[in-house]
N, C-alpha and C positions, 0 to 999 in steps of 0.2 A: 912780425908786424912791420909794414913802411908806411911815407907817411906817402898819402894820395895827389895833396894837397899843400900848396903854401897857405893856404889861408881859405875855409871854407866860409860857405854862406850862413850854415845853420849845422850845429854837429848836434844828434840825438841820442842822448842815452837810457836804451832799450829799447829790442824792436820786439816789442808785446803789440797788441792791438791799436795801442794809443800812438808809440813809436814809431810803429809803420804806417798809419793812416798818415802823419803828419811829414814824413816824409813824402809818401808818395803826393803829399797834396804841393809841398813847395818844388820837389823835383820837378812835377809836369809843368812850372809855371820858369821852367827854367836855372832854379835856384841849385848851387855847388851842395850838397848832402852827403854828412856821412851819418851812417846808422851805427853806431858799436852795441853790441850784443854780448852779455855777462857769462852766457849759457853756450853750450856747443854748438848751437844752431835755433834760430825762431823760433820758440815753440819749448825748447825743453826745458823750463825751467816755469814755465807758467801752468798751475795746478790748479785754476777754476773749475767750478763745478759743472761748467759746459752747458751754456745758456744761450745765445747771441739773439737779439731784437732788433731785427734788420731793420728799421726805419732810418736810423742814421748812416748804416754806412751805402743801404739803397741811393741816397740822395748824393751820396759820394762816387760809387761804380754800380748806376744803371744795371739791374740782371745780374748782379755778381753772383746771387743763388745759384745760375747755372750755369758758372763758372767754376765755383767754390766748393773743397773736400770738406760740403756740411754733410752730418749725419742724416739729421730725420726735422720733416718739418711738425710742428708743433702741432697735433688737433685736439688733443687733452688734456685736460689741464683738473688735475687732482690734487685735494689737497684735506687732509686727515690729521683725525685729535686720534692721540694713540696712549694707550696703556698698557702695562702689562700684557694684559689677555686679551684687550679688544681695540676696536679702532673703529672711529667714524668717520666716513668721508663726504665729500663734498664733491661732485664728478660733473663736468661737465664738458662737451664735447659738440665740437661742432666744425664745419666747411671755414664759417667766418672767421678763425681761427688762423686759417693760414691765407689768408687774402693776400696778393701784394701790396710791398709798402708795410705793411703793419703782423706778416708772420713773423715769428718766432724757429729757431732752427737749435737741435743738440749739435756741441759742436767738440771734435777734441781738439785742445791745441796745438797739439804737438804735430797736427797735421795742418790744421786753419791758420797757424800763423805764420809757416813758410810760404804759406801761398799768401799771404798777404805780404810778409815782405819781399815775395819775389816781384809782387805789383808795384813795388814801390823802386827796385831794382829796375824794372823793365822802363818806369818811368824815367829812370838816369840816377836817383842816387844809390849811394855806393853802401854797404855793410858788412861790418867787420864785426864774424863773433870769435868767441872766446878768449875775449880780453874784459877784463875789468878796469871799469874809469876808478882811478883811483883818486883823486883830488880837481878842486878845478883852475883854472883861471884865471886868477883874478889882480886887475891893472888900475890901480885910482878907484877903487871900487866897483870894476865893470867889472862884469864876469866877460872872459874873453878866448876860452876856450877849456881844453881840459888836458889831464896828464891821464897816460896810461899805458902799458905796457914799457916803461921807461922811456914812454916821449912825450912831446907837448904836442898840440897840435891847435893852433887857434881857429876862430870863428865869430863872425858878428854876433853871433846868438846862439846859447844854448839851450836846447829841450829836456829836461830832465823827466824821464816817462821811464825811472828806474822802479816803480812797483812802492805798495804800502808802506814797506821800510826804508825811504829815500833818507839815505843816510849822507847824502851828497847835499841835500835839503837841508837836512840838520845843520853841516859843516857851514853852511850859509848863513845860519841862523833865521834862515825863512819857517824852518819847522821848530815846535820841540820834540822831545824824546815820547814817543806814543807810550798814551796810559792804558793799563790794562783793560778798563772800562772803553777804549774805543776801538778796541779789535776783539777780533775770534780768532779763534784757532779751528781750521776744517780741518779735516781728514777724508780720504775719498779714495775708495778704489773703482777700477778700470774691470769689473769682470764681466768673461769671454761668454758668451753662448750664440748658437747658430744664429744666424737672421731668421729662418724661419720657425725656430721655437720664441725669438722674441716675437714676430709676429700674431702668434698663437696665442702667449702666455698674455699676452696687455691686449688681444683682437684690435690687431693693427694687418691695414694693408700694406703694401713693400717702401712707401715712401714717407706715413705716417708715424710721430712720434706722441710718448708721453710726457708729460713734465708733471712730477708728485712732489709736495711737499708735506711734511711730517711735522706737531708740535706734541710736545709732552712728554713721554717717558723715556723716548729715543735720548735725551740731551739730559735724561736721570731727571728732569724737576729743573733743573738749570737752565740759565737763557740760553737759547741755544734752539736749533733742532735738525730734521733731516732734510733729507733728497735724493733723487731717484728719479733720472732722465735716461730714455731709451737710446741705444745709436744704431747703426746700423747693425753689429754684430757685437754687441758691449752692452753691459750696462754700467750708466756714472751712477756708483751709493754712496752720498758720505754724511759727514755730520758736521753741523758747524758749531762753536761754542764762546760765550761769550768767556775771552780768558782773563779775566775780573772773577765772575763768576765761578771758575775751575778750582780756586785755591783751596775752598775748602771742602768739596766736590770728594765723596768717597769711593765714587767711581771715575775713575782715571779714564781719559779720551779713549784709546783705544777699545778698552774694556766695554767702552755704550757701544764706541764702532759693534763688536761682536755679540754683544746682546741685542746690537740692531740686526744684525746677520741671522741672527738664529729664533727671532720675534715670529710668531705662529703665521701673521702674515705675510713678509717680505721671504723668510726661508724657502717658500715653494717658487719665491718669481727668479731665484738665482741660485735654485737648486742645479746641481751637474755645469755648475758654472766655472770658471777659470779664473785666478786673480791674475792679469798681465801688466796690473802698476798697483803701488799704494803709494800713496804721497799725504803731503801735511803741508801749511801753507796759511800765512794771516792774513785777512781778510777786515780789511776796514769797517766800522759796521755805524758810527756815530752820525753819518750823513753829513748836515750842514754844519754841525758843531766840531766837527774836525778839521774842517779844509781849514788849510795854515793859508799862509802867504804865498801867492802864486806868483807874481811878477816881481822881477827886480831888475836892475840895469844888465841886458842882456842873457836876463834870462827867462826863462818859462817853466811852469811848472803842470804837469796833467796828467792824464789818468788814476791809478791808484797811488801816485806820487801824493795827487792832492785833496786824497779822501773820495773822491767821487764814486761813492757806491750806495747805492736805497735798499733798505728789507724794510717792506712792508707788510711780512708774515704770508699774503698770498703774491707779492711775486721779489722777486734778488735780484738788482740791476746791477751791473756795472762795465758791462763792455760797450754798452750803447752811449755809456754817460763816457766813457774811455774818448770813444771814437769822436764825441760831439766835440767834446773839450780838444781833441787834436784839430778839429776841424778849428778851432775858433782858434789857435794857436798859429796856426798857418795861416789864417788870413791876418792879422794880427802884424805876425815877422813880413807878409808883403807890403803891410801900408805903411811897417816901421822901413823898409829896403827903400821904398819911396820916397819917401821922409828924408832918407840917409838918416835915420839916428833910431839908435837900439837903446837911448835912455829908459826907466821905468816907464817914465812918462808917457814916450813912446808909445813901448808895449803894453801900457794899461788899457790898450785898445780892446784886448786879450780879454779882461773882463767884463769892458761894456760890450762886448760878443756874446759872451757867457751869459751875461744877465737878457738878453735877449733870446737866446737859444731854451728849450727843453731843461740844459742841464741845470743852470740854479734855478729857475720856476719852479721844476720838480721838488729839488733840491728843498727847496724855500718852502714848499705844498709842505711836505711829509718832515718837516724840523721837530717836530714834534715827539715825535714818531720813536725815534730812539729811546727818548724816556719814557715813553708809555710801555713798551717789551720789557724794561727793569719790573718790572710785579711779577713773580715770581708764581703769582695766582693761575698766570697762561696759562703757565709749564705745566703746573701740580692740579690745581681743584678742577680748573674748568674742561680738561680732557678727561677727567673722572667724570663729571657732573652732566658730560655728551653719553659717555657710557650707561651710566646708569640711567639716563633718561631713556635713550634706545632701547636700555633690558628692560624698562617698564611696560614700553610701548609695545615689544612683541614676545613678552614672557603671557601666555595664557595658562593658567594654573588650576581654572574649576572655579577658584576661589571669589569675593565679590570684586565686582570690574567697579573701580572706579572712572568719574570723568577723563576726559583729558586733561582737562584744567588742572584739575586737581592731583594727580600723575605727576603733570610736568613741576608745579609749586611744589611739591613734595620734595623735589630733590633741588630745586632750586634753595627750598630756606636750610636743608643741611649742608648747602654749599657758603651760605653766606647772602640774603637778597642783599641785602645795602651792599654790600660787596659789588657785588655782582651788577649795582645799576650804578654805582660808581663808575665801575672800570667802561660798564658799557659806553657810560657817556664819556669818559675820558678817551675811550679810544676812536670816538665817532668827531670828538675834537680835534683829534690827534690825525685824522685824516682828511 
């Protein structure tokens, strides 16, 4: 490693999707940028389950769709109560789906995010992988650069877009130590089959994707559940799991992985398939109850660094809330460059961005939200209670046909109704 630089404008640590947007936002406007990178190159260390909602980074690189190695754009959107033996889904399917501005794209990152940091390269600043920051900074209480690979290297401003486990966060005392109750643990393999049997297998044409999501048996009864995005020649399967939850969990992560593998209905869509990765990876899941401390004297805090990620059972955000929060970062360190002063104060501009962007309005919508998925009722009765109501509905037997009405109440009250019109209303609060 040398150094570049006597003295940089803004040094980033990590060029994941957060890290690289925010370079490439203050490089174009002229600013000195280094990127350092943990991982051997952009991309390999980042194990998402491969989702991107182009609306943010659209408003950033105009058409970057048809620039950009995305897999499949989004027209599918499935989403299933799964049991043992059966599964009911929810399918729906349409054009409006992949609109500009507002499509959705499968993405892997081991491919999506060299090309985003090479945009941010091409823009003028510089990135260095395969070092790890190892400490930062810090003069009078300013953070003021970082040590790493046995050097120092200063900067008006650091970005800290090191991933969920920002342990550099910690050292600051911006964060504390994450509770088990505000992450998951995913797991997720990359497996191989032709483009044109995924075409066949999900009736897609050659640029069409699927997004599935799974609640109930996949994650044993635990909070948690699945996934299952198309790509080009791949499919993404994994599971996510709340790891609070896991501890007393008699099916250990892997083991749901393979009993998701070999489940009556996923088995035939990754039959003669290839695994070309497995990977495991945490995954913030608390939404607005986790973001720690983002701003301090010279420094910034964003992407999974600083919680920003939504599950709201029918969709998983977090590369679009990634990209907002770098965008709000960078404008941020320009009006502090202005200013000449990278105090908190400053940079507290950082948040009143934030609070006007998507990312906390959302954030702020759906707070709820995380403690509503702690009822354990999701996972367990109400995926059985889909099931059985479907077997009522198209089991003809001879025998006497009841109502509908009276069908559906039947397995409502062995489910629990108070139950049942609780949760419903708490989760209609809850959104």
């Amino acid at each position: 490693m040398f150094i570049l630089s006597d003295k940089f404008d803004a040094i980033i640590v990590g060029a994941g999707v957060a890290g690289s947007t925010a370079g490439y936002l203050l490089a174009k406007e002229g600013l000195d940028v280094l990127i350092i990178e943990r991982g051997n190159y952009p991309g390999s260390k980042n194990m998402t389950g491969g989702r991107l909602y182009s609306h943010s980074l659209e408003k950033i690189i105009p058409d970057f769709a048809e620039k950009a190695p995305l897999e499949r754009k989004i027209t599918t959107e499935k989403i299933s109560m799964i049991t043992e033996d059966s599964l009911v889904t929810v399918d729906y399917q349409s054009e409006d789906l992949g609109a500009r501005g507002t499509a959705s794209y499968s993405v892997l990152r081991s491919k999506f995010d060299p090309w985003l940091a090479e945009q941010a390269e091409e823009a003028g600043a510089q990135i260095v992988p395969g070092i790890r920051v190892d400490d930062l900074l810090v003069k009078d209480g300013h953070v003021c650069g970082i040590s790493a690979g046995g050097e120092e290297m200063e900067s008006e401003v650091v970005i800290l877009a090191d991933g969920v486990n920002s342990l550099l966060a910690q050292k600051l005392g911006m964060r504390s130590e994450l509770r088990p109750d505000q992450v998951a643990v995913g797991v997720k393999e990359i497996i191989e089959l032709p483009k044109k049997t995924i075409e066949d297998r999900f009736n897609l044409s050659e640029s069409e994707g699927v997004a599935w999501l799974f609640d109930g048996s996949v994650s044993a009864g635990r909070i948690g559940g699945g996934f299952l995005y198309t790509n080009k020649s791949s499919l993404s399967l994994g599971i996510v799991c709340t790891l609070s939850d896991l501890s007393d969990s008699p099916v250990p992560l892997p083991q749901m992985m393979e009993n998701f593998k070999i489940h009556k209905a996923i088995a035939p869509l990754i039959a003669d398939g290839k695994t070309a990765e497995y990977s495991a990876h945490l995954v913030p899941e608390a939404g607005l109850n986790m973001v720690p401390r983002i701003v301090g004297n010279g420094v910034l805090v964003i992407g999974d660094a600083a919680g920003f990620c939504i599950n709201i059972g029918y969709a998983v955000r977090g590369m679009d809330l990634a990209i907002g929060s770098a965008e709000a970062a960078a404008k941020a360190i320009l009006y502090a460059k202005e200013r000449r002063d990278y105090s908190e104060t400053s940079l507290s501009k950082y948040k009143e961005l934030l609070d006007q962007s998507f990312v906390m309005k959302d954030l702020k919508l759906y707070r709820k939200f995380p403690k509503f998925m702690e009822n354990r009722r999701i996972f367990n009765d109400y995926p059985q209670l889909a099931a059985d109501i479907m077997k009522d509905l198209f089991t003809i037997d001879g025998g006497e046909t009841l109502p509908l009405r009276k069908k559906i109440m039947h397995e409502v009250k062995k489910a629990g109704l108070m139950n049942l019109m609780k949760d419903v209303f708490k989760g209609v609060r809850a959104l």
